[in-house]
N, C-alpha and C positions, 0 to 999 in steps of 0.2 A: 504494500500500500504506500502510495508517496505518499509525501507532506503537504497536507489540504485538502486528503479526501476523508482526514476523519471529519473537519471543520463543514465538509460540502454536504457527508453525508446528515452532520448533526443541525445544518441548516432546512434541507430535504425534512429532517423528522420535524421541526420546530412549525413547519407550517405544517406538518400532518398530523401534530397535537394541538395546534390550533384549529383546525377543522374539526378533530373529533371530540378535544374534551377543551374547549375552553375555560381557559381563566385556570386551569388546574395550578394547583399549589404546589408550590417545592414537595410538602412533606408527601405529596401522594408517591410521586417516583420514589424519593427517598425509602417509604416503607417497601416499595415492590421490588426493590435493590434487595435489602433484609428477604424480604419473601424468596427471591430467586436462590438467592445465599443457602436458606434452610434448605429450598429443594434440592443446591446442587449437593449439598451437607448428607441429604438426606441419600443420594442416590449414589453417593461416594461409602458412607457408611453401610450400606446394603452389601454394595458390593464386596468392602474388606470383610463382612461378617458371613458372603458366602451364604446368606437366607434368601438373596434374589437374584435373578438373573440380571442386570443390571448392563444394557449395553451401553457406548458412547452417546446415542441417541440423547439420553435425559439429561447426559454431562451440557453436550454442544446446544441443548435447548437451555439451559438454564446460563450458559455462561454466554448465549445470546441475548438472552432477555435481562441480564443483568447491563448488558453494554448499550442496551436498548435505555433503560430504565435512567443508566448515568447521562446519556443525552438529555432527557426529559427531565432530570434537577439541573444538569449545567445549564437549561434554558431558562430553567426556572429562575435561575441563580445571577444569569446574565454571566455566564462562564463560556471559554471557550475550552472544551473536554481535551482538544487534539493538543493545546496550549498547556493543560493541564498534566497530562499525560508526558507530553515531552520533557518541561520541566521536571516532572517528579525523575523522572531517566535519566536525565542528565547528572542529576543528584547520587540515585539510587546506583549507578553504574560503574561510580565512584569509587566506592565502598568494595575493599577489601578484604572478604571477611574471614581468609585463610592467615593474612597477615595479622590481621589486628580484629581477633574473636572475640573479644570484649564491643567491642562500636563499631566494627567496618571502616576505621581511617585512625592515623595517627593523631596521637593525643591533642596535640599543638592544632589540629585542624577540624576539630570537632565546636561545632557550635551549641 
């Protein structure tokens, strides 16, 4: 995916939650995040307990609709997710966490 097609695609959804659910609230995506979270929780946990058949199917639905759900509070929020997303990687990519297993960077560069 280049850079700008999460921002195009989260534009794309912003008028297709304005069509369907106007005026929605931050907290509604926010809780449907938590929702997807428990179903992938729940479909991951089947599977290591070996009581369900448990294909990828329920993984790639939920960590769809999870990515789905982040679009619809970063609108809410007046965020750009692709912006978001990058920044936290640039940050997170950082971190070295074989060297320094305490924090992921050296001591002098920890904020």
């Amino acid at each position: 995916m280049a850079v700008g097609e999460i921002s195009a695609m989260q534009d794309s959804h912003r008028a297709w939650v304005q069509y369907n659910f106007p005026g929605q609230p931050a907290w509604q995506p926010l809780l449907g995040i938590c929702e997807e979270a428990g179903e992938l929780c729940h479909a991951h946990l089947k599977g290591e307990q070996g009581i369900r058949a448990v294909g990828p199917e329920k993984k790639e639905d939920a960590l769809g609709d999870i990515f789905i759900y982040m679009m619809s509070y970063a609108n809410a929020e007046g965020l750009d997710l692709e912006s978001c997303i990058l920044k936290a990687w640039a940050e997170v990519s950082q971190r070295d966490w074989r060297k320094y297993p305490k924090t992921g960077m050296p001591a002098e560069e920890r904020v």
